[in-house]
C-alpha positions as CSV (number, residue, x, y, z in Angstrom):
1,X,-25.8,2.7,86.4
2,X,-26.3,-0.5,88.5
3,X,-30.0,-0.2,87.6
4,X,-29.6,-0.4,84.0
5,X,-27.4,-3.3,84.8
6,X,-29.9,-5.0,86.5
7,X,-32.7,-4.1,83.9
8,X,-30.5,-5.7,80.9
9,X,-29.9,-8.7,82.8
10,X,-33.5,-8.9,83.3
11,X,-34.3,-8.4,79.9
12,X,-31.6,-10.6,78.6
13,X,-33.0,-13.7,81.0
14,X,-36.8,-12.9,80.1
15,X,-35.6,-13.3,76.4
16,X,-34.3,-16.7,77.0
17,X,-37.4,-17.9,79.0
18,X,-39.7,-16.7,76.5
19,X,-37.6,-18.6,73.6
20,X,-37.9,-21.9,75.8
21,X,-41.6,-21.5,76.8
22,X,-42.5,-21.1,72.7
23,X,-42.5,-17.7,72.6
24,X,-41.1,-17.8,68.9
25,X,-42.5,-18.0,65.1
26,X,-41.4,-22.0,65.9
27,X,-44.2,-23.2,67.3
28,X,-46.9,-24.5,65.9
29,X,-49.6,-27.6,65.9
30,X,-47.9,-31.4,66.2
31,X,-44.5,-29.6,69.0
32,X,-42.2,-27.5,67.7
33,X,-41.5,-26.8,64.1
34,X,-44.1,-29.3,63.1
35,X,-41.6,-32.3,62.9
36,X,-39.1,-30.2,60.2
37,X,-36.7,-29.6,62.8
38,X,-34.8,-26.5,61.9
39,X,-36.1,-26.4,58.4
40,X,-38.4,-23.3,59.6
41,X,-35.1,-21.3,61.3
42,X,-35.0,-17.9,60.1
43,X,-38.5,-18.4,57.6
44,X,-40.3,-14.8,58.8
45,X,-43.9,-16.1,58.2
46,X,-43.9,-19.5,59.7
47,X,-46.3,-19.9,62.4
48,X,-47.0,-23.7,62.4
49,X,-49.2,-25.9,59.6
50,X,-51.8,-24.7,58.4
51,X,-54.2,-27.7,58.5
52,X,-55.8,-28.6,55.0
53,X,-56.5,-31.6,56.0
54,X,-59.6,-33.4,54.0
55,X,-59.6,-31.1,51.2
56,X,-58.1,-32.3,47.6
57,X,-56.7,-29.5,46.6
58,X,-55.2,-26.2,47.9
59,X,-53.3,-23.6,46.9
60,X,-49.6,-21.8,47.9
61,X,-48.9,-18.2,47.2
62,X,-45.3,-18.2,45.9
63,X,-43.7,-14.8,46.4
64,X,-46.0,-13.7,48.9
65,X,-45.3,-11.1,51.4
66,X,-42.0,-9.5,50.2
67,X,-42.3,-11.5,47.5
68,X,-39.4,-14.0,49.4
69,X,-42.0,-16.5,50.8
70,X,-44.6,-19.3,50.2
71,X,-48.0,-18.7,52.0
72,X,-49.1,-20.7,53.5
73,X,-45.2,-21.7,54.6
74,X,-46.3,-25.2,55.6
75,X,-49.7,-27.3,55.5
76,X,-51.2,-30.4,57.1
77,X,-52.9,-32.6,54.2
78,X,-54.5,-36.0,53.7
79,X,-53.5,-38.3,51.0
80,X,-54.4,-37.7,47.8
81,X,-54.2,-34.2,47.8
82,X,-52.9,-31.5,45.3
83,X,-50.8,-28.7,46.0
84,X,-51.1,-25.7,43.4
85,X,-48.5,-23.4,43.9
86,X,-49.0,-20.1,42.6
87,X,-46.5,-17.4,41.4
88,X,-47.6,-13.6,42.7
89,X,-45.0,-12.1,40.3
90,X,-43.5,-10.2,42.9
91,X,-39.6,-10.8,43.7
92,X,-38.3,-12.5,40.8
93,X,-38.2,-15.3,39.1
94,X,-38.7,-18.4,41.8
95,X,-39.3,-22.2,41.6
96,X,-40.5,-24.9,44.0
97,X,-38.3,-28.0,44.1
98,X,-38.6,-30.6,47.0
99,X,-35.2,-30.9,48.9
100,X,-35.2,-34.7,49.0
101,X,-36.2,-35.1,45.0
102,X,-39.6,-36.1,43.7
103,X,-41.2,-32.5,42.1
104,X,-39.5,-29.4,40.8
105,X,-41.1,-26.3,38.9
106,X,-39.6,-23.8,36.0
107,X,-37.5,-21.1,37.4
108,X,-41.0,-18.7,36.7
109,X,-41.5,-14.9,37.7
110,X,-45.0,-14.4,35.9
111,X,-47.6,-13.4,37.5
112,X,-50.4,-16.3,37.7
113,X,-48.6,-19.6,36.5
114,X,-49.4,-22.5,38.5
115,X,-47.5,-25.5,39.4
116,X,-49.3,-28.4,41.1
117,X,-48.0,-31.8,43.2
118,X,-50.2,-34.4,44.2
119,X,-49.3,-36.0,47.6
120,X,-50.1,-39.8,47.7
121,X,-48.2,-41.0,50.8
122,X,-48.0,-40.2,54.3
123,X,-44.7,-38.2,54.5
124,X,-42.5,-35.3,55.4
125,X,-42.1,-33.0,52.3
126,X,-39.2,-29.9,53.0
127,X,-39.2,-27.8,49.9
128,X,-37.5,-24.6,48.6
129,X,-37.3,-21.8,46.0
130,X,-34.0,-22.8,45.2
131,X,-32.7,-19.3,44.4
132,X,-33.9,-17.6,47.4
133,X,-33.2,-20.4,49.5
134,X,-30.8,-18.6,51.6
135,X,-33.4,-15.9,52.1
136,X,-35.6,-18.1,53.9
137,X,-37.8,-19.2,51.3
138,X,-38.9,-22.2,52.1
139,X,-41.7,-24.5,52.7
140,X,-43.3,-28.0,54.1
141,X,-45.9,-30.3,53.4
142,X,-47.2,-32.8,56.2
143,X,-49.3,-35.4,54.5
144,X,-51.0,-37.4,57.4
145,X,-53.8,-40.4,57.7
146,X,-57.0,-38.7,58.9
């Protein structure tokens, strides 16, 4: 009995280590959770940006994996560069609309429509499916000077 004890205390510290240390989906390029903060909490597929940096335009699966996620969940681009968002048709009818304002899509769930966002500035960009936002369905743009 007192070795069990011992063993779940052990486990139970490791844990806790491994969370501080990075040992999470929260890490990622640029510190932890890319500068969004918590935004990336509870977001299944999130493994830092994805750097698209230098390229004009590039694509997001939305309703990828269990058809609850963006994919890439959050990229690194330069100024000037377009985001086309693309619907998989695969769990229901989603949107993309940035939490702060500036875009928002059609509530879609067809297979193949597009929605695309040009990012001019330097800037943060947090954005959501609105009705699965609760699910974790959420995304982040970094635009940065090269």
């Amino acid at each position: 009995m007192q070795r069990r004890r011992v063993l779940a205390g052990l486990a139970a510290v490791t844990g806790s280590l491994a969370g501080c240390l990075g040992g999470g989906r929260a890490g990622g390029t640029g510190g932890p959770n890319d500068s969004y903060g918590d935004w990336f909490d509870g977001v299944d597929n999130y493994d830092g940006e994805v750097d698209r940096t230098g390229e004009s335009e590039t694509t997001v699966l939305v309703g990828a994996d269990d058809g609850l996620a963006f994919e890439p969940a959050a990229v690194r681009l330069s100024p000037g560069t377009t985001v086309v968002w693309e619907w998989t048709g695969d769990g229901g009818a989603h949107n993309v609309q940035a939490e702060a304002g500036g875009f928002e899509s059609d509530l879609v769930d067809d297979e193949g429509h597009t929605f695309e966002h040009t990012f001019s500035e330097p800037s943060l960009v947090r954005y959501v499916c609105d009705p699965h936002r609760d699910l974790g369905m959420r995304g982040g743009v970094r635009v940065v000077e090269e």
